[in-house]
C-alpha positions as CSV (number, residue, x, y, z in Angstrom):
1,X,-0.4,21.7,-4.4
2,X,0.2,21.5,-0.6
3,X,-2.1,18.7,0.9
4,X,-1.0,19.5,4.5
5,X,0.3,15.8,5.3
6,X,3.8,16.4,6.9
7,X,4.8,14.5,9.2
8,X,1.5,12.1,9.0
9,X,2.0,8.1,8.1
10,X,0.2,6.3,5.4
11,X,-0.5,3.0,4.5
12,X,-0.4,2.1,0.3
13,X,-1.6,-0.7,-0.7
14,X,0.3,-2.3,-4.5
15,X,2.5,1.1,-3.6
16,X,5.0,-1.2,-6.1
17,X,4.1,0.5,-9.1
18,X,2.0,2.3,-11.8
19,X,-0.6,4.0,-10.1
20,X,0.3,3.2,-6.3
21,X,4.1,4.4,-7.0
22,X,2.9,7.5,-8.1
23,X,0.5,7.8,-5.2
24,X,3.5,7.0,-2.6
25,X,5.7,9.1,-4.4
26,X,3.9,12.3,-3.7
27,X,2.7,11.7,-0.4
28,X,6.8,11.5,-0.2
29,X,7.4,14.6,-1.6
30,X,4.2,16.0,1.1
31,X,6.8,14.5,4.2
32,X,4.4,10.9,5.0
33,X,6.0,8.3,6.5
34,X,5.0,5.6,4.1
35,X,4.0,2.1,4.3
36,X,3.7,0.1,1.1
37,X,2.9,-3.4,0.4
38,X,2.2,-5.6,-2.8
39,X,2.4,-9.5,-3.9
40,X,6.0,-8.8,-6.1
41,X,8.5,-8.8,-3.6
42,X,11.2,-7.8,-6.4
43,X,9.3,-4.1,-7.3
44,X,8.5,-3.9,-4.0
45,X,12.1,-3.2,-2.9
46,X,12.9,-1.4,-5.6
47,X,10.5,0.9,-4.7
48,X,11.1,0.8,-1.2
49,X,14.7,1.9,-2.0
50,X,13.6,4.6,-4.6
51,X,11.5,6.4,-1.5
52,X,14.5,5.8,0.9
53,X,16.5,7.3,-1.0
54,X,14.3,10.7,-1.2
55,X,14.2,10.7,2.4
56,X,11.4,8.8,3.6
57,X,10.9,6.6,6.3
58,X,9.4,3.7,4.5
59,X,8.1,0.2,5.9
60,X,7.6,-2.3,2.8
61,X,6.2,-6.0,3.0
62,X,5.0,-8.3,0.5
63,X,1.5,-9.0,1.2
64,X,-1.8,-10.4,-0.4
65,X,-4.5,-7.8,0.5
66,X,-7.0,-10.6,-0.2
67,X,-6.0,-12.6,2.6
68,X,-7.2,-10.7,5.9
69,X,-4.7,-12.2,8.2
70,X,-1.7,-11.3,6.1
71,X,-3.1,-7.9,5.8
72,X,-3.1,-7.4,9.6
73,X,-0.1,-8.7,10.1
74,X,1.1,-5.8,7.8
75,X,-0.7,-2.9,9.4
76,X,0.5,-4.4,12.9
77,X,3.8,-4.3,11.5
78,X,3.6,-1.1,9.7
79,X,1.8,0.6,12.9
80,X,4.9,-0.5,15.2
81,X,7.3,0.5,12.5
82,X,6.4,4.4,11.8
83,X,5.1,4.9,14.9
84,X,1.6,4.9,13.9
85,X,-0.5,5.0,11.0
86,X,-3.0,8.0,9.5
87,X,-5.1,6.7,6.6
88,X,-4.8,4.4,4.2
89,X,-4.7,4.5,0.4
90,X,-6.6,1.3,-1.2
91,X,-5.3,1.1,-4.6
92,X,-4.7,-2.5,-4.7
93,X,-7.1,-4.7,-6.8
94,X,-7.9,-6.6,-9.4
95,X,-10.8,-7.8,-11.7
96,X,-11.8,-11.2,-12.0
97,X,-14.0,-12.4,-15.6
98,X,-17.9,-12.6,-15.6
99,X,-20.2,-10.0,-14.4
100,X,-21.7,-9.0,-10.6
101,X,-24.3,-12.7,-11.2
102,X,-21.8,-14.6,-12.1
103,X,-19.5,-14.3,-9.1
104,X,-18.9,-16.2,-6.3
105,X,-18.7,-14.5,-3.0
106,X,-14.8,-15.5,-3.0
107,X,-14.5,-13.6,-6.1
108,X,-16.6,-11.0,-4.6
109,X,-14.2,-10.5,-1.3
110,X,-11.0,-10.7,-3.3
111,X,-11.8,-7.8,-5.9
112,X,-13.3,-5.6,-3.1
């Protein structure tokens, strides 16, 4: 299926693996410029290299997306980089224990 992203830049967040890899990985195959970013820094390079390697122009950064400044430093960076930046896939995340009650507003702000 042709999504009509050539030549467009997009940001990926925990683009290191499972679900985020796969994402990157197709918006390669589409022609994005990619940035990704996740906490490993060890996956994160491998998969930096993997998209390299088919082509694409590909920032990477280790980041925590729960910590805002971090995270702007990254799209700042990323921006600068590829010359830009289109849209942004979300896919990072996590869960913490205990239901929507339960949580404190940290836990709150990190899983969303």
């Amino acid at each position: 299926m042709e999504l009509g992203l050539a030549g467009r830049n997009a940001v990926v967040t925990g683009g290191s693996q499972g679900l985020g890899l796969a994402i990157a990985r197709r918006l390669a195959r589409e022609g994005c410029g990619l940035a990704i970013c996740a906490r490993g820094e060890q996956r994160l390079q491998e998969a930096r290299e993997e998209l390299e390697r088919a082509g694409v122009n590909v920032y990477a950064e280790p980041v925590d997306v729960t910590a805002p400044e971090g995270l702007e430093r990254f799209v700042d960076k990323a921006a600068a980089a590829l010359g830009g930046l289109d849209f942004l896939v979300a896919n990072a995340g996590g869960a913490r224990g205990g239901g929507l009650l339960e949580s404190t507003q940290e836990e709150w702000r990190e899983t969303y």
